[in-house]
N, C-alpha and C positions, 0 to 999 in steps of 0.2 A: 055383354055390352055390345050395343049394334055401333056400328062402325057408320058415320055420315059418307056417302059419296063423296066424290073430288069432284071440283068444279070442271077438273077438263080430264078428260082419259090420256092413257098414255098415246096414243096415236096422237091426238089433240095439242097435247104438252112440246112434244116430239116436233111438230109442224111449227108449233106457235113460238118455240123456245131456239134458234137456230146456234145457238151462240154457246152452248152446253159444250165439256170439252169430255167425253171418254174414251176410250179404248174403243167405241164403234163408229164413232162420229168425232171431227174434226173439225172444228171451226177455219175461217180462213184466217182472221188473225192472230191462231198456234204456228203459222210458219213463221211468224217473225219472231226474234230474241228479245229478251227482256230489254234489251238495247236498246232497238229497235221500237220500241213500245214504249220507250221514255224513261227505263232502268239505268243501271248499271253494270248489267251481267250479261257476257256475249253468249251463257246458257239461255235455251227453250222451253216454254212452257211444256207438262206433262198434263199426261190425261189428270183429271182430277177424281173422275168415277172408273171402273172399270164397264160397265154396260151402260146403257142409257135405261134398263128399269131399275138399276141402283142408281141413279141419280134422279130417275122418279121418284123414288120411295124414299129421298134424302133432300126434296125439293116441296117447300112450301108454295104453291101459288095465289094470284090473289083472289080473296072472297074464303080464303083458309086463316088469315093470321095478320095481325099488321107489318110484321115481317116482310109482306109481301104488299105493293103498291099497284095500283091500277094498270100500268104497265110493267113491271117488272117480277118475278119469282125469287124466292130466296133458297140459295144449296147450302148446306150447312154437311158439318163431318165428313168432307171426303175421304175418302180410301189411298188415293194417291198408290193407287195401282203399282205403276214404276218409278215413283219418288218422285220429286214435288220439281225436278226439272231435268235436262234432257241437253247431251252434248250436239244434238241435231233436231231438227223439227221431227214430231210424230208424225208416223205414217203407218196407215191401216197397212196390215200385209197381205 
C-alpha cells in the first residue's frame, strides 16, 4: 500500500505549529499553571509528546482529515511522557 505524502514535512509542521508542547519544544504558555490559564489547579502543564516527530506522527494536519481545519492541526493520543501535569513549569535541560 503506497503511503500519500503529508501536506507539510516535519521541518514545515515544526515552523508552522508553534504552540506543540514536548519534551524538545516549549511553548510559552506551559509556564503558566492551570490557574493561571483559567483552571483550578496551581499544577503545570506537561509535555504531551515526548519528541516533536512523535507528535508528528500523532498530528493530523489540514488537507489530511476534517479533523483538522484551515488553520488548525489535530494531536490525538499523547504519550504524556511525564504525566499529564507538573509541580513546576517544564524546562528543557
Amino acid at each position: 500500500m503506497k503511503t500519500l505524502p503529508r501536506p507539510l514535512t516535519f521541518a514545515q509542521a515544526k515552523a508552522n505549529y508553534p504552540h506543540r508542547f514536548t519534551c524538545e519544544h516549549v511553548p510559552a504558555w506551559a509556564a503558566q499553571s492551570f490557574r493561571q490559564q483559567g483552571g483550578t489547579s496551581d499544577a503545570f502543564p506537561a509535555p504531551q509528546y515526548a519528541t516533536d516527530q512523535e507528535w508528528y506522527d500523532k498530528t493530523i494536519f489540514p488537507g489530511e482529515s476534517e479533523l483538522a481545519d484551515k488553520h488548525h492541526c489535530y494531536s490525538d493520543h499523547p504519550s504524556w511522557p511525564l504525566g499529564q501535569s507538573l509541580p513546576t513549569p517544564y524546562q528543557i535541560a
